[in-house]
Each structure stands twice: as C-alpha cells, then as structure tokens.
BAVEXMI-824006 format. One record per residue (C-alpha): residue in one letter; x, y, z. Coordinates in steps of 0.25 Angstrom, whole numbers, padded with zeros to 4 digits, always signed. Layout:
BEGIN
AXYZ ...
END
This chain:
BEGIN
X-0081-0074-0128 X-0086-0075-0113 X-0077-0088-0112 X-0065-0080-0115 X-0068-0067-0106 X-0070-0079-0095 X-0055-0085-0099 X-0049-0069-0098 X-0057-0067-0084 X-0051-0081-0079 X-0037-0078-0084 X-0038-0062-0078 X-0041-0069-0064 X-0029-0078-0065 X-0020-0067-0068 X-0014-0063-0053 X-0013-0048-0054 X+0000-0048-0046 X+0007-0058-0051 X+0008-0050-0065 X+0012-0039-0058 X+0020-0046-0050 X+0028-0055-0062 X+0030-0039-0068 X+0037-0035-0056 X+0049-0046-0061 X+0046-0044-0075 X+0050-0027-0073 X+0063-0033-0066 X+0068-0041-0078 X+0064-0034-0090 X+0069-0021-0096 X+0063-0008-0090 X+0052-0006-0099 X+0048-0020-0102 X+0047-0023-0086 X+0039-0010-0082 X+0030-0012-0094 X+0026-0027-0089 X+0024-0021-0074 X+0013-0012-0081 X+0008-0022-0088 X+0007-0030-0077 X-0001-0020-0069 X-0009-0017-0082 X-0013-0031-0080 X-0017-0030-0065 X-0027-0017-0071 X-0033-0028-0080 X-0037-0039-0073 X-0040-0030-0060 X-0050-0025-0070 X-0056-0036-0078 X-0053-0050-0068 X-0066-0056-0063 X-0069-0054-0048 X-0067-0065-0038 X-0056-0073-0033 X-0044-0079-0042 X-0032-0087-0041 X-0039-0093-0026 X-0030-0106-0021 X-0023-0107-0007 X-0010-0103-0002 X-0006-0111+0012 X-0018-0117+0014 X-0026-0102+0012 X-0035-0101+0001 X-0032-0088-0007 X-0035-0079-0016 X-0022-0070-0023 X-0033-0064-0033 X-0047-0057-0031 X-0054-0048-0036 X-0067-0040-0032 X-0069-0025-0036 X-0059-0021-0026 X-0048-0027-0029 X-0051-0023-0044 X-0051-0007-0041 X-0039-0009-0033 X-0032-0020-0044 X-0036-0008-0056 X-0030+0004-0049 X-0018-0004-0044 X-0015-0008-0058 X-0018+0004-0065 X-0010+0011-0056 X+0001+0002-0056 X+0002+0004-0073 X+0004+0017-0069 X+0014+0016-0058 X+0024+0007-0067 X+0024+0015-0078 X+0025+0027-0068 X+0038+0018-0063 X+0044+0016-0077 X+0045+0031-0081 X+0050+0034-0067 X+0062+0026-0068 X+0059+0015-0058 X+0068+0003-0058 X+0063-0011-0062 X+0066-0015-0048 X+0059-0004-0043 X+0045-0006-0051 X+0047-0022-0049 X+0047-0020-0033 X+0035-0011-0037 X+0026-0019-0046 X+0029-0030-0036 X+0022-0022-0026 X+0010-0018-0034 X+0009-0033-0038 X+0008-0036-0022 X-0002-0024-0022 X-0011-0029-0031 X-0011-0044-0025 X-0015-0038-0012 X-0026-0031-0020 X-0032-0044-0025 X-0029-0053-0015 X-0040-0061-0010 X-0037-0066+0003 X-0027-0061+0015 X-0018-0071+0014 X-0014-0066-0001 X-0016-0050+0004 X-0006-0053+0013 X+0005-0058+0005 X+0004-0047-0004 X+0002-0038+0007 X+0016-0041+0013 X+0021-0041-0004 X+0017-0026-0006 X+0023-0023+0007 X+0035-0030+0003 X+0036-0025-0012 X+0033-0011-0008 X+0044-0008+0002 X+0054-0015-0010 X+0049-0002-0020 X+0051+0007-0009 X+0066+0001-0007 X+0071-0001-0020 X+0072+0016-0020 X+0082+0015-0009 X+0086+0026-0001 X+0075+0033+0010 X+0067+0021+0004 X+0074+0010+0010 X+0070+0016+0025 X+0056+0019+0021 X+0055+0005+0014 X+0059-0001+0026 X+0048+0008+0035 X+0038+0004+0025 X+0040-0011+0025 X+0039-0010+0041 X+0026-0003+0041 X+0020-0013+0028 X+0027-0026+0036 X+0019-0021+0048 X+0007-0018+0041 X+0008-0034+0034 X+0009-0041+0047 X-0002-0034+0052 X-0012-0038+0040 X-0006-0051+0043 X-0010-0054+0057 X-0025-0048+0051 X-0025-0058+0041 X-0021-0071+0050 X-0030-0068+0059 X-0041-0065+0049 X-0041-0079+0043 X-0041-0084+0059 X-0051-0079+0058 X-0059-0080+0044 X-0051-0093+0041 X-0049-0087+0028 X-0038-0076+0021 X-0049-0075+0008 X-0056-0060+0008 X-0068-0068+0005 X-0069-0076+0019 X-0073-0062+0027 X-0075-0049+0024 X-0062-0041+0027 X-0052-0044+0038 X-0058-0052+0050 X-0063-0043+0059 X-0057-0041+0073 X-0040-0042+0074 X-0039-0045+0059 X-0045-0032+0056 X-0039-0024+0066 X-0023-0031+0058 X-0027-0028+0046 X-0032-0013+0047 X-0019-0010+0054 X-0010-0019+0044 X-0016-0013+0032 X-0016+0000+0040 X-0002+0002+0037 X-0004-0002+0023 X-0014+0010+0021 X-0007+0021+0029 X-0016+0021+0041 X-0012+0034+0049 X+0002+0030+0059 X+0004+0016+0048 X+0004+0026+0038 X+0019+0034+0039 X+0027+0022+0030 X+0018+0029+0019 X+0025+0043+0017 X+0038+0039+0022 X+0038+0028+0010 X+0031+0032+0000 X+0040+0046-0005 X+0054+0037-0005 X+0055+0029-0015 X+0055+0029-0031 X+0045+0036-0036 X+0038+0026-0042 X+0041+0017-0030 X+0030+0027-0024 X+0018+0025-0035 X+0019+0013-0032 X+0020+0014-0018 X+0006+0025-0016 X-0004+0015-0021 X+0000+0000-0020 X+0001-0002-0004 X-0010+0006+0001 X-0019+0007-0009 X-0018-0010-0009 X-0018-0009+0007 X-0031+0000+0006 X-0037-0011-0003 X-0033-0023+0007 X-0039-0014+0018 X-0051-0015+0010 X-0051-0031+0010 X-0050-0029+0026 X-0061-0021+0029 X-0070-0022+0017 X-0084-0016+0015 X-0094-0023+0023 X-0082-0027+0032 X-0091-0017+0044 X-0078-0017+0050 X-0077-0010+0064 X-0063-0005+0060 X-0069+0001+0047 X-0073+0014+0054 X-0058+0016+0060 X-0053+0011+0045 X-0063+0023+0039 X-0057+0035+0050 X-0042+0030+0048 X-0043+0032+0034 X-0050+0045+0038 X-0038+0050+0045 X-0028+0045+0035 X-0034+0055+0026 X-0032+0066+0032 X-0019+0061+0039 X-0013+0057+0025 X-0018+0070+0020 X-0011+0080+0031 X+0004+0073+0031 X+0002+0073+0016 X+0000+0090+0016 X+0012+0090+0025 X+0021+0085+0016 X+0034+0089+0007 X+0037+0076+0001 X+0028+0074-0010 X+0027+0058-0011 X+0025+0059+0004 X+0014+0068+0003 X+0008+0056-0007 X+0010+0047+0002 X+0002+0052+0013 X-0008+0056+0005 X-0008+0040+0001 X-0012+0039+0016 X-0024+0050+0014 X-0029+0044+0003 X-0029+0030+0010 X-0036+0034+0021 X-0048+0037+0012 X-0047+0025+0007 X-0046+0018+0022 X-0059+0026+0026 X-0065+0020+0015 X-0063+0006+0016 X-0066+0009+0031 X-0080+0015+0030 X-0082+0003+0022 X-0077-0008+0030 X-0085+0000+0042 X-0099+0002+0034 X-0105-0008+0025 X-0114+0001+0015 X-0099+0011+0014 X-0099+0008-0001 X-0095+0020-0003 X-0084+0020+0005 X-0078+0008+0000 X-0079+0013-0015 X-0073+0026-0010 X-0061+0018-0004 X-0059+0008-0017 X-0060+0021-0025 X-0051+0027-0018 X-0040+0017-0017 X-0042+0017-0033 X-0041+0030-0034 X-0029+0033-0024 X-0021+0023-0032 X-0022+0032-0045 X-0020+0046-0039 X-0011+0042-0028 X+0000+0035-0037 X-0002+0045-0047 X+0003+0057-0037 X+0014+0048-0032 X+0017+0048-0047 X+0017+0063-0051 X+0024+0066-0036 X+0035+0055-0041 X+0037+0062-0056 X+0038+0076-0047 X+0049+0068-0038 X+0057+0062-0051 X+0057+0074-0059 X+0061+0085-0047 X+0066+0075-0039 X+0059+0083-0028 X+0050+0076-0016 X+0047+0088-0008 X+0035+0096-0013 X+0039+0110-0007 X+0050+0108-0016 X+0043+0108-0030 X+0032+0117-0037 X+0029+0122-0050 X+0030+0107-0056 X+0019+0108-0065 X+0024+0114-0077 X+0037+0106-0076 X+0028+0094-0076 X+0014+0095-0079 X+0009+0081-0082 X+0017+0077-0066 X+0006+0088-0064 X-0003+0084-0070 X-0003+0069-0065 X+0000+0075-0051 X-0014+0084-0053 X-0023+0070-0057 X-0017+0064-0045 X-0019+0075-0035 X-0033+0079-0041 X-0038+0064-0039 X-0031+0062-0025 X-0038+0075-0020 X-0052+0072-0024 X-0053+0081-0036 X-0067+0080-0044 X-0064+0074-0057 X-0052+0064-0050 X-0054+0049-0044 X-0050+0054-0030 X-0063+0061-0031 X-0072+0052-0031 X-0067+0041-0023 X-0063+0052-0012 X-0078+0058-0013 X-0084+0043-0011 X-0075+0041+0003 X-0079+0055+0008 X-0094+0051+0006 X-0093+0038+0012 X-0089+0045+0025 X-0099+0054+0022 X-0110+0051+0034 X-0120+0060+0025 X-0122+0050+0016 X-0120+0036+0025 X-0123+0041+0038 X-0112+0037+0044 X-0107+0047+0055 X-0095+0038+0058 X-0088+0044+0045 X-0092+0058+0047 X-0078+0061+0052 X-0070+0052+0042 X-0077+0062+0032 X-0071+0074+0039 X-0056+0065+0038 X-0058+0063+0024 X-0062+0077+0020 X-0050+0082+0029 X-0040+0072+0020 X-0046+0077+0007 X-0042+0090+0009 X-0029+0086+0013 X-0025+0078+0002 X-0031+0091-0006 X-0021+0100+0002 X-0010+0090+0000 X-0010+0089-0015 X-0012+0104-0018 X+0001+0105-0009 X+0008+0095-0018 X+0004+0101-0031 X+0005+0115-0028 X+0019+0113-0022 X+0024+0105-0034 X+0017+0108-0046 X+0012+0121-0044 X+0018+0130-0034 X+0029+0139-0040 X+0038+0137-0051 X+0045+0125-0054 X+0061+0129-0052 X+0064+0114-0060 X+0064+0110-0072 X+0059+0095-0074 X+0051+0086-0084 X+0038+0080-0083 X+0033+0065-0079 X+0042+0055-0088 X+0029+0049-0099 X+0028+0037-0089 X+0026+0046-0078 X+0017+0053-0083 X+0010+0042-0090 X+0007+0036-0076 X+0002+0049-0070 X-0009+0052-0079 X-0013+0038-0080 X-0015+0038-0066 X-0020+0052-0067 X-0031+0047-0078 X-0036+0037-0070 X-0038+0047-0058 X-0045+0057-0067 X-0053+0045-0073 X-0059+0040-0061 X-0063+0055-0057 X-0071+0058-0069 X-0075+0043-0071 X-0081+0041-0054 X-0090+0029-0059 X-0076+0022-0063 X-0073+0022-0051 X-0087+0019-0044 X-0087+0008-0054 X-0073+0002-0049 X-0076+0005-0035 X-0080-0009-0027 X-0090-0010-0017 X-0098-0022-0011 X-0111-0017-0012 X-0110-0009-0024 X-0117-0013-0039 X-0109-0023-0046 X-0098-0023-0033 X-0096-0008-0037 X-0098+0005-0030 X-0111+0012-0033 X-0111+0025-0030 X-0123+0027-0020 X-0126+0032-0009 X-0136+0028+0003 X-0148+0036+0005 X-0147+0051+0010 X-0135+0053+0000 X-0135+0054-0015 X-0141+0043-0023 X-0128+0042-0032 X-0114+0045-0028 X-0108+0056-0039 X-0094+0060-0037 X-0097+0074-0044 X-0109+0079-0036 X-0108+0091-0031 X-0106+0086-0018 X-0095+0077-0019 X-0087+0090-0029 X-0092+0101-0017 X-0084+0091-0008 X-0071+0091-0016 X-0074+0106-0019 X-0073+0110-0005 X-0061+0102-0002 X-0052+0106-0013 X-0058+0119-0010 X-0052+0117+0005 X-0040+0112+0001 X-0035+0121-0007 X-0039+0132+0003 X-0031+0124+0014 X-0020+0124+0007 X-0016+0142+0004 X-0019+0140+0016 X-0008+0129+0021 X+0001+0131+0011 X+0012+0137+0016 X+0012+0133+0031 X+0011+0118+0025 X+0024+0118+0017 X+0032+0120+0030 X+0026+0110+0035 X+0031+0096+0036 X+0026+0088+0048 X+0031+0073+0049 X+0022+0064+0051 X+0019+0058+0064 X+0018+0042+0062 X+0034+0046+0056 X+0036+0044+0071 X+0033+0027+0069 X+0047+0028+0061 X+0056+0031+0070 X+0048+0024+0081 X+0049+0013+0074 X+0064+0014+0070 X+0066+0014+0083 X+0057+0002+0086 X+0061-0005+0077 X+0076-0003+0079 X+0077-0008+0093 X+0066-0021+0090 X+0076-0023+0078 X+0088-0024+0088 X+0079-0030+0099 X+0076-0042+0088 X+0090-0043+0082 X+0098-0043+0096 X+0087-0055+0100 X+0090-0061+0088 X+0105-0062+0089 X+0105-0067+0102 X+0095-0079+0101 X+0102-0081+0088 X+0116-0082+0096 X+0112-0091+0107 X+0103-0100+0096 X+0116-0101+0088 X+0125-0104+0098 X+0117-0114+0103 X+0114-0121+0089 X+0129-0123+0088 X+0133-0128+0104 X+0125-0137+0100 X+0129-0140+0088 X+0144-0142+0094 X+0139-0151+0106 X+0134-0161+0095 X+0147-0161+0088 X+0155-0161+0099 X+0148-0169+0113 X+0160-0174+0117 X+0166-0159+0121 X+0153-0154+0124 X+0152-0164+0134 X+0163-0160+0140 X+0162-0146+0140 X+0147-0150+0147 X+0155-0157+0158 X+0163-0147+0161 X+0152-0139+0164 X+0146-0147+0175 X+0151-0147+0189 X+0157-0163+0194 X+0161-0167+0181 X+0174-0170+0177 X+0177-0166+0164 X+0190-0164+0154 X+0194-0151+0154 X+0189-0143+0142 X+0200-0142+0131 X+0198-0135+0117 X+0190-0141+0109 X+0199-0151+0098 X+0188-0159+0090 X+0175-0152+0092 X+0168-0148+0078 X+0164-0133+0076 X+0149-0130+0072 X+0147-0130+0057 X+0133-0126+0060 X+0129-0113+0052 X+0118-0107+0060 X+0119-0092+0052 X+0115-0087+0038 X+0115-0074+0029 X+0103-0068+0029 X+0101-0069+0013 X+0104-0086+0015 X+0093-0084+0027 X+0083-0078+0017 X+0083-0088+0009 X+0083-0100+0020 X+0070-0094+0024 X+0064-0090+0010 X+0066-0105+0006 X+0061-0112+0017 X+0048-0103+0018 X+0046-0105+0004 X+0049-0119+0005 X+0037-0119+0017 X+0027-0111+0009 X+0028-0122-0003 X+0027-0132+0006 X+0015-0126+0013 X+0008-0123+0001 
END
C-alpha cells in the first residue's frame, strides 16, 4: 500500500502542471465546443490536484544552455497559489462556455493561465522569466482577439508588460553575476543591491505600482467579458507571487519598508479613482490595484522584518483570497454587462429583482472584498492590519501605513456600496432582462462558496497560509508578547474594527452620494499616454528614417560591388577616367556588362521565418 501511495506521489511530480493546461489550450481549438471547454476544465481540475496532494521539493531539475534548472517546485507557497489558481480557473472556463466565448478566445486564454501557473512553480529565474515574457505575451493575445477599442489598449498593454519584462531581465542577469546561480535556492530573494533595485520596478508594473499602474483600467473593461475574468487574477496576482520570490521573508531587505508604504499608498490610491468611476469594470480594476497594494505591504513588512509572520501570512492569504472574490465581481459585473449590454453604472438600478442570483453572486463577492465578518476578505484583511499594527509588534515604522490601510478599507467600502446601490438597488429597473445563463451562475456561487467558506472556516485558511517559522511550515496564529496570546478573527476587537468602518462608510457615503455621481475625474498617470504617443511616434520615425538610410547606402554598396567583380574591365575604366593624367577611352554605354542578379530584400513574412530557423537551429545546437 505504502509502495503504491510512493509510485502516485512520484508520477503526481512528473506531471508538469502547465503542459496539461497548456496541451488543452490546443485540444479546445480542434474539438467540438463542448468537448474542448470540458478538457480545459479538466485540465485545470488537474492543476487543483496535484497543487494539493504533490510532495514538496524540486522536480523535473536538468539544464537548459548550460544552466541548471528547475520548471517545477513546490513549497507551501507555490501550493496556496497553484490551489486557487486552479480552482479559480474551473470556474472561469465554465464561466467562459456559458458566455459564449469562442474557442480561440478561451485557447489564447488557457494559454495564458498555463504561463501563469508555470511562473508560479518555477524554481529558478531563468524559468520565471520565460514564462514571464509567455503571460505577457498570451495575455495581450485575449485582449486582441475582441478587436475593436481592444486592439489600442492591447498594444499599450504589451508596451508597459515588454517594459516591465526587460527590466526583470536585466535584475535577473545581473543576479546570477552575482550569485553565479538563477535556482531560488542559491540565495534568499534577488541579489541585493541593482538586481533588487530592477526587479522591484520590473515587477512594479506587473503589480500596479502607483504611475506603472494606468495600463490596468485602461485594459481591463475592453475586451470579452470573459477575456476580463480571466485577466483580474492571472497577471497580478501571479506577479505579487513572483514579488514574493524576490523579497522573501527573512530577505531584511532595506527596500522592504519602501515595498510596505507603496503598497500602502496603492490602497488608498486604488480605492479613490475606484469611487470616481462610471464604468463598472474600470471601477474593478482599480480596485485590483487597491487590493494589491495590501498585498504589496505585506510581502514588504516581511521582507523588511524577519519575525512579520504575520505579515506574510496576511499577504498569501490575501492574494488567495483576492483571487476568489476579485474574479468573482468581474464575473457578476460581466453577466450585468451581457444581459443589459450596459457599462456605465449611473446608467442601471433596480437589477436585483430582474436578476437575483447576478445579485446575489455580486453580494458574496462584494461582502468578502470589503472585509465583512463571516467573509475570507475578513480575515486575511484583519491579519495585514494587525501586522502594521505597532501595538502589537512595536514597530513605529508602520504606524502610518496603518493609518493608509484604514483609509483604503473604507474606500473600497464606499466604492462597492456605489456599485450596488446604483445597479441593483437604486430605483426601479425600467428593463426587462434574464438572469445568469446556468454556467454563469454556476461559476459565481462556486466562487462565492468558496469566499463564504474560508470566512466561517478562518483555520482553513491559517492552515494553507505558509510561513517560515511557523508549525509544520504553516501560519500559527500568535502573537508576541504584550498582544493576545492567540490570534481570533472574531474577538471582539477585530469585529469593533470592521464595525466602525462599515459604520463610516456607510455614513460617508449619504453624505457624497450625489455630489460623487457628477464627478468623473481622469486619472493623472493618463497623461503617460499621450506622452508617450508622442514619444514614441517621433523615436519610431527617428528609428525608421535611420534605418532606411543606412539600409540604402549598405545596399547600394553591396551591389557596386557586386558589378565591379563581374565586370573589372569597365570598372577599370570608369576608375581612370576619374583620375587626373590618365588617358582613358571615352566612357561609352555600357554593351556587355552583367546586371546584379543579387537579391538583397525580403517580405517580412519570408524574414520571419529566416530568422525563426536559424535561431532555432542555434538553440538545438547549443543545447
């Protein structure tokens, strides 16, 4: 028996998690409708299992180049973030079916998750990069394929994620200069120093930091709507993962304090542009930044103090719970937008008894992401809040980052009782529209379930939650001397917290309801676009010109020459001409002299694939 449990662990850590999803993004392409979104959601059924169940350690080690590598480890980070990236991607795939999503459409997007989830279980850099620059790649193809105000957006997008990429790039080469290894396990975190300095602002843009941040709402509302489940969780929430990897607990980074008051700041930042705005999905998305920058602070407070458990739990917690809840409201939002075909939020009200399980779903989602008791937002939100607590660590360097992460709580608390007091509640629905299709609505509450779950159930969650110096590798909920002797979510503490923020909330907004729906402020980083429209125009005509013109004196060169060995004789000639004291035949038209036969240009297609085979021919040979 124990023989055969040993062969099941042994086969679970040969089975790349990716590569299935990876072979079902294909599989979705060629067979029937049905068939091919069933095998995607098998395929990330699959991922669920084995992120549960496959032994720690490293897997599927070799080289690559010369480098040693490792495509496939797991600790109990990677396993929190493998379960609820799999999890969530059952949910999104059958949230994609019953929205009527192409095939090509949910191939480009289980493509994306695969390089998601490969960036999640890598265990070296040299693997996180390549599927670093893949979920750049595969994402801006879900935001394309909808066409469109898409395209533009896509192509913003890929500029920021390509910017983003070269930056980690440059932290990662010089990192192994100096570590001499890309393996997690030759240091702990990114090489302090210039590699550190790259990869926060690299992996900066990924996670939204405030002025990387403005591809985030100007993408997110404009493509399918299930283009945008898909897109809420799988980059940032993989990207806040990979910031982890670079400034781990224990790393007592001196950027960690700086990581910790960003994240701060995009709380509240996130939280403020949220309130102002009128398009639902790009109220979401900023609220994707607000809820990242809990996240951010976090994982800095870790990386900045050694015995912050707490606060690393808080942020692994968080990033588990945000993917449920987040894709969840993109979910509800999306079943609002297909059924009324509406975006703007002023423009709705009176939803809920035209559609009451959209409600409802929308009600889980907005309960958990607000920090409700009873909810998962709830209690990994209360765990960050008291990790920059200096009451209970002594730590006066966070006391202002508790103040931001107080102020962003009762912003996203405002901005969700906007959204669901202007489309389900206010007034009286003037259409007539049905409910969530049975896919939809299955997705929802699935995900809504698993919210409510991990609010009631808190030691589920403490018991997923990783930590390094916690029992067993997992988070134990204790606190440090002067503070409770045992961390409850439900003390009455912790619920006199969450009262008096929803009770200010809720106050707020009568207050700023009215003078809030005339407002619609833009947001200030918009101006990079334009700026950089502009930029980028004249450097692309700067480039282009340059091009052409060493291009034109190369090939004209190339074939002179070309003539003169062909024809020496009347090159000669024409040479003596030229010099003074030399007495030379008249020049006479040319009778016998061949033309160039040289080809010097080709398509851009046939130049593709030139380029394609030879590099591949360069790898094979190199490995």
């Amino acid at each position: 028996m124990t023989l055969g449990i040993g062969l099941e662990l042994e086969l679970l850590s040969m089975a790349y998690p990716p590569l299935l999803v990876f072979a079902a993004a294909l599989l979705v392409l060629v067979l029937p409708r049905l068939a091919g979104f069933t095998v995607g959601a098998l395929s990330l059924a699959a991922v669920l299992a084995i992120s549960l169940v496959a032994p720690g350690g490293e897997h599927l080690g070799g080289t690559f180049l010369g480098f040693e590598v490792v495509p496939f480890y797991v600790d109990e980070f990677a396993r929190m973030v493998g379960l609820g990236l799999g999890f969530l991607g059952i949910c999104s795939v059958i949230y994609a079916y019953s929205s009527e999503a192409s095939k090509e459409l949910t191939a480009f997007a289980l493509a994306y998750v695969a390089s998601s989830i490969g960036a999640a279980f890598a265990g070296d850099w040299l693997v996180l990069l390549f599927m670093w620059e893949l979920m750049a790649v595969t994402s801006t193809l879900v935001v394309w394929h909808y066409g469109g105000e898409a395209v533009r957006a896509g192509f913003r997008y890929a500029v920021f994620h390509g910017t983003g990429g070269v930056l980690v790039m440059l932290a990662v080469a010089v990192h192994y200069v100096e570590v001499g290894s890309f393996l997690y396990a030759a240091n702990e975190g990114i090489a302090s120093g210039i590699p550190e300095l790259l990869a926060v602002l690299g992996m900066g843009v990924n996670v939204a930091f405030i002025g990387f941040h403005s591809w985030l709402p100007d993408t997110y509302p404009r493509p399918h709507i299930a283009a945008s489940v898909f897109l809420s969780v799988y980059t940032t929430k993989t990207s806040a993962f990979v910031l982890y990897r670079a400034f781990p607990i224990g790393a007592e980074s001196d950027l960690g304090i700086y990581i910790a008051y960003m994240g701060g700041l995009m709380s509240v930042y996130g939280a403020t542009f949220a309130l102002l705005q009128h398009d639902m999905r790009a109220l979401l998305s900023y609220h994707i930044q607000a809820q990242l920058g809990y996240i951010v602070a976090g994982i800095g407070m870790g990386a900045w103090m050694v015995e912050s458990e707490l606060a690393t739990a808080g942020a692994m917690s968080h990033l588990f719970n945000n993917i449920l809840f987040k894709s969840l409201l993109f979910m509800a939002v999306g079943v609002v937008i297909y059924r009324t075909g509406e975006e703007d939020l002023y423009n709705l009200g009176g939803l809920w008894r035209e559609m009451p399980l959209t409600a409802i779903g929308f009600g889980l989602g907005a309960l958990s992401i607000t920090a409700i008791p009873g909810f998962n937002g709830y209690v990994s939100k209360g765990m960050l809040f008291d990790a920059a607590d200096p009451h209970y660590y002594g730590v006066d360097e966070f006391g202002a980052l508790y103040w931001l992460l107080w102020l962003g709580a009762i912003g996203t608390l405002l901005s969700f009782i906007k959204l669901g007091y202007y489309v389900f509640f206010h007034g009286e629905s003037d259409i007539s529209v049905p409910d969530a299709k049975p896919g939809q609505t299955v997705a929802m509450l699935g995900l809504g379930g698993a919210c409510l779950l991990f609010g009631v159930w808190w030691q589920g969650l403490a018991d997923l939650a990783p930590t390094l110096h916690g029992a067993d590798g997992h988070f134990a909920f204790a606190y440090p001397g002067g503070g409770e002797s045992e961390l409850h979510p439900y003390s009455p503490g912790h619920l006199e917290t969450a009262g008096i923020l929803t009770g200010i909330a809720l106050v707020t907004f009568a207050i700023v309801r009215k003078p809030l729906s005339k407002l619609d402020l833009p947001d200030p980083a918009s101006f990079v676009y334009p700026a950089g429209y502009y930029l980028g125009r004249w450097s692309m005509i700067a480039t282009t010109e340059l091009y052409a013109l060493v291009d034109a004196i190369v090939v004209a060169g190339v074939k002179r020459c070309y003539w003169i060995g062909n024809n020496p004789v009347l090159a000669v000639n024409a040479a003596a001409r030229r010099m003074p004291l030399v007495d030379a035949d008249e020049r006479r038209p040319a009778d016998g002299g061949r033309p160039s036969t040289l080809h010097l240009r080709m398509g851009i297609g046939t130049t593709v694939f030139v380029l394609t085979l030879v590099l591949t021919v360069i790898l094979w040979l190199l490995v």
